[in-house]
N, C-alpha and C positions, 0 to 999 in steps of 0.2 A: 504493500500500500504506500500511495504517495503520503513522504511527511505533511503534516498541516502547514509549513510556510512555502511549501515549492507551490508559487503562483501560475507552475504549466500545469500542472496537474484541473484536473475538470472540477467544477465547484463543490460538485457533492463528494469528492474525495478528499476534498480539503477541510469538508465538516465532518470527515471520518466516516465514509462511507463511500467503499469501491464497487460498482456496480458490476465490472466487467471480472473483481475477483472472484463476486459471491456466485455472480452467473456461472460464471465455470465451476461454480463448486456444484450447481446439480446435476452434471455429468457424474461427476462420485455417489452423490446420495442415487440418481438411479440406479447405479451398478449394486449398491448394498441394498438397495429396496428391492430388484428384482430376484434375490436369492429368497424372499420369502411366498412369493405371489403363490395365491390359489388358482385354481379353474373359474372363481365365482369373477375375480377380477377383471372388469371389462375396459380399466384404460391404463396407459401407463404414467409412471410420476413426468409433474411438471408441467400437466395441465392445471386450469382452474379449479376443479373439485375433482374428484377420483371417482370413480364407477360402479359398484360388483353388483351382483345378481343373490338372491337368493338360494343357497343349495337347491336343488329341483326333489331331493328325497324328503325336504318338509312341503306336508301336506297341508299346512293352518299355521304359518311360521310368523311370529312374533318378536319384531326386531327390541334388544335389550342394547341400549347406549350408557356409555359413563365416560367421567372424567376424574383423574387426578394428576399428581406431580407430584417427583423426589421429597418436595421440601426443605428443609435447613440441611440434610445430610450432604448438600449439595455443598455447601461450606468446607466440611470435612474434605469431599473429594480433592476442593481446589485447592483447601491445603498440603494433600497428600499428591497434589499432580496427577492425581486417579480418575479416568474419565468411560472405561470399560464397564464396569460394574454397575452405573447410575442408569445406561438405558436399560437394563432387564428389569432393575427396580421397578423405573416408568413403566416398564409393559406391565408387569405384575402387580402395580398398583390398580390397574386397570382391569386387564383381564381376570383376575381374581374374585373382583367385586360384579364381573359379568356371569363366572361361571356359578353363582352361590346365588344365582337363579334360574339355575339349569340351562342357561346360553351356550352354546359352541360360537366361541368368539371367532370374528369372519375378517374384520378388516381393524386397521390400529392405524392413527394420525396424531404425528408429533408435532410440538412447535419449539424450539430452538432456542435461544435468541443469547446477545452475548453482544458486550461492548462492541469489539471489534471482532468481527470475524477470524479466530483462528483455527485454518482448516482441518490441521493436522488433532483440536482437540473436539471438535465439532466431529470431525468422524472419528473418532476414536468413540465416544458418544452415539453416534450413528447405528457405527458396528451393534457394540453394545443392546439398540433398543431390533435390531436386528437378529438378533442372536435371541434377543426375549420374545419375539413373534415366532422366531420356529419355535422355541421350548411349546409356546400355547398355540401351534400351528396356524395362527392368523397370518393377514397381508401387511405388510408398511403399504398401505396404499397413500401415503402421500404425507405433507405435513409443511411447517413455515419455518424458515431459518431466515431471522433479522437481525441483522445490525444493528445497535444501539448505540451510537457514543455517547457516555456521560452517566450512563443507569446505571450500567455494570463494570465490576471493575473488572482488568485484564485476567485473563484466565480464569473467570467465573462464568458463567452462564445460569441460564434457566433453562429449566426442560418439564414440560408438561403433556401427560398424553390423552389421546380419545379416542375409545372401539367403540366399535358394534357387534353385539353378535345377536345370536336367534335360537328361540328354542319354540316347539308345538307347542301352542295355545294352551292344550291340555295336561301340557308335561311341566309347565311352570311352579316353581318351589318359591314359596312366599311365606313359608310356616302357618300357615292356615290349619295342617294336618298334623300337628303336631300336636301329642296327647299323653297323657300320663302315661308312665309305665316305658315311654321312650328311652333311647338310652345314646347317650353319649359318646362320641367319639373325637378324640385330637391326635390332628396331623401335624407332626412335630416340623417346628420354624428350624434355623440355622441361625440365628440369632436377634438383633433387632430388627431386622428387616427395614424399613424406612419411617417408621413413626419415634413417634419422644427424641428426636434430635437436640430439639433445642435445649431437654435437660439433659442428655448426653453432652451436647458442646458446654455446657456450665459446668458439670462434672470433668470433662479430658482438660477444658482450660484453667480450669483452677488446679489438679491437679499435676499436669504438668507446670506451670508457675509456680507453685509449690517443690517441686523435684520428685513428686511420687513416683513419677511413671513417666515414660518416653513412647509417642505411638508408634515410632518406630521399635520399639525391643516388646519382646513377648515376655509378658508377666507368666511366672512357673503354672500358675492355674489353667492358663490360656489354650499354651501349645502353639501359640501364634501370636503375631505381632498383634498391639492391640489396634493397630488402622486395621490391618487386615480383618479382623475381627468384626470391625465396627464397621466397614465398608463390603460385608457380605451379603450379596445379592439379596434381594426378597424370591424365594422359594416361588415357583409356578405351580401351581396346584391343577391348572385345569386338564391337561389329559389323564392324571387318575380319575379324577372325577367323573370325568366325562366316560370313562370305559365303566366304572360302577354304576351311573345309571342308565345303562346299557342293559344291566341285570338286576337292580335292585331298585327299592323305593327309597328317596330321602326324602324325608319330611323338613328337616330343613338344613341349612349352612349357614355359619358364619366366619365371614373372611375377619380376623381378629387385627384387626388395624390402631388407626390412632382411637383416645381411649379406653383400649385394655378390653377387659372383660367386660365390666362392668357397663362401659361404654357400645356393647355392641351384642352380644348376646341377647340380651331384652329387647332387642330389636325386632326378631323372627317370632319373640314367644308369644301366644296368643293367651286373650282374660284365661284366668283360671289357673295356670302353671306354671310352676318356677323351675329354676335345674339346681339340682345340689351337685354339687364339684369337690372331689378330693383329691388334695393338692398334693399328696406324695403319688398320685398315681402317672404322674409323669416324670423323666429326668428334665431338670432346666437348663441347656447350656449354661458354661461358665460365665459368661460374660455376664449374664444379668446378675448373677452374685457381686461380682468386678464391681457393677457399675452401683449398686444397693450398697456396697460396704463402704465405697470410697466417696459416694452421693449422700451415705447415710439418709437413703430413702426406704423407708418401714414396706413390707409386704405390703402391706393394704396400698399404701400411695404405687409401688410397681405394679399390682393389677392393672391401678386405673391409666395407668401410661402406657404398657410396655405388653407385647405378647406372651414374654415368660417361658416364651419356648414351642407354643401352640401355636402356628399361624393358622390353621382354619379347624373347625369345630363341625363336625356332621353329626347331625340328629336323625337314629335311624329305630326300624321296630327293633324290640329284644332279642327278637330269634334270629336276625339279620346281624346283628351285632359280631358274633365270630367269624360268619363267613366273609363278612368286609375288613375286618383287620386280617385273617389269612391272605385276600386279594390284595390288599394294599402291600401288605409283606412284601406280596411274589414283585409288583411291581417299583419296588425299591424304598416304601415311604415307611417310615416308622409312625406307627398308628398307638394310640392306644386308649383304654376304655375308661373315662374320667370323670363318669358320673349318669345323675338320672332325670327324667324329669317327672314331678311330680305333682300333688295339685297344690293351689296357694291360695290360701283366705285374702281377701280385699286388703288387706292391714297390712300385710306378710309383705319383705322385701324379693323382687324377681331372682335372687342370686341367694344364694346359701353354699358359702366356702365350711369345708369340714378337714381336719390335718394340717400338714404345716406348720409354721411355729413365726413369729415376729423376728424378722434377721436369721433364720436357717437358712443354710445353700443345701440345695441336692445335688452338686455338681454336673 
């Protein structure tokens, strides 16, 4: 890019904005966008809107859209120069929240944006949300990369995303059916995943200013660096998922995002029933101990923030209950059985934690 005082350079490159470098950068974003495309997809990137068609095998299909974005973790990255890992987040914040209502996510649209355009971190980010579309077999069918001078500082960006997917009319999971005697199941996270950043970044900066801990060196609990740690992907849930209701009934899912438990769970549950949860019945990654001990944040306050270890929660009948942790096995996810639901007097709170201890690690 021309500096701002070379008065040959064109006007808008001198307010810090190259037009002929960004253009040539969607030449790269379609090479990485077309390693994910479907059959549904009917244009390619770099028109005005993007295209695709409905699978033809749904009969009464029901398009399911969302949006989210990294959030603060996105700090973290640009401190660590890490820009790989942040788009599969973006996808999985997304697709996550499509498939925990029974969607098969179809098409995924990013938006970009970054001081100055730098290419080399822009696709490295690209890649990234590219790599999180195959994981949940959607399209990158398109999305915005802008230049901002003056918003963002150099080597930070924003990255926000939005699918669509689709599932039969009749096959839609909204917790409607969801009844006493149900039973519990959690599909274990790899660590924070992309929520509670902001008290993660008050915990790593005060800690390191302090000399506690360096993100670069692995705390003995760890096993790993604690950026690395902290910069680990948000988990793709959607094709287990999607192959279990292939064969079984879920009454319902919850993608366990920002707000914890507390914050999300009660979402799906219908009058009348609450879930009891027992909290030794999962292992919690290390990290959330890490970040409790050094936070001096009480169990109860990491519910309400942090996933714990659980990224998504399926509510299924009892009898269904062992044959979906053996399936989840075969297909790589560690599952496990974490509680029930039961019924709840008007007065009663939606959550009933049972086990655990104030400040215990289960490692």
């Amino acid at each position: 890019m021309s500096p701002p005082d070379d008065k040959s350079a064109p006007a808008y490159a001198q307010a810090g904005v190259d037009l002929d470098r960004d253009e040539g950068f969607i030449d790269e974003v379609k090479e990485i966008a077309r390693t994910t495309f479907r059959p549904e997809v009917l244009s390619s990137v770099g028109g005005f809107a993007g295209l695709f068609k409905a699978p033809e095998r749904y009969k009464s299909p029901i398009f399911v859209a969302g949006a989210d974005g990294v959030g603060t973790k996105l700090k973290l990255a640009a401190l660590m120069g890490r820009y790989d890992t942040i788009g599969i987040d973006c996808v999985a914040m997304v697709v996550n929240d499509l498939v925990v209502q029974g969607a098969e996510p179809l098409v995924f649209l990013d938006y970009l944006a970054m001081g100055d355009l730098e290419e080399k971190l822009a696709a490295e980010a690209l890649r990234g949300i590219a790599e999180g579309c195959r994981r949940a077999g959607c399209a990158l069918l398109g999305g915005e990369t802008a230049s901002m001078p003056g918003v963002y500082a150099k080597s930070e960006l924003e990255l926000v995303g939005f699918g669509v997917g689709v599932v039969e009319r009749d096959r839609v999971i909204d917790g409607s059916s969801i009844g006493q005697g149900d039973v519990m199941i959690g599909l274990a996270s790899n660590g924070v995943h992309s929520n509670g950043f902001s008290l993660v970044r008050r915990i790593v900066d005060e800690g390191v200013a302090a000399g506690r801990f360096d993100l670069r060196e692995a705390p003995p609990e760890l096993n790993t660096s604690l950026a690395a740690a902290l910069l680990a992907p948000t988990r793709i849930y959607v094709k287990p998922i999607l192959n279990l209701l292939r064969d079984f009934t879920l009454n319902g899912i919850v993608h366990v995002t920002g707000g914890g438990f507390e914050g999300n769970i009660p979402r799906i549950l219908p009058k009348g029933v609450r879930a009891r949860i027992d909290l030794d019945s999962w292992r919690r990654p290390a990290i959330f101990d890490f970040l409790a001990r050094h936070g001096e944040i009480s169990e109860a306050e990491m519910r309400r923030v942090f996933n714990c270890g659980l990224g998504m929660i399926l509510i299924a009948r009892r009898d269904d209950a062992g044959d979906l942790i053996d399936r989840l096995g075969g297909m790589g996810e560690r599952a496990y059985r974490i509680g029930t639901i039961e019924p709840k007097a008007e007065h009663e709170p939606a959550l009933l934690f049972e086990g655990g201890s104030e400040g215990a690690g289960r490692g």
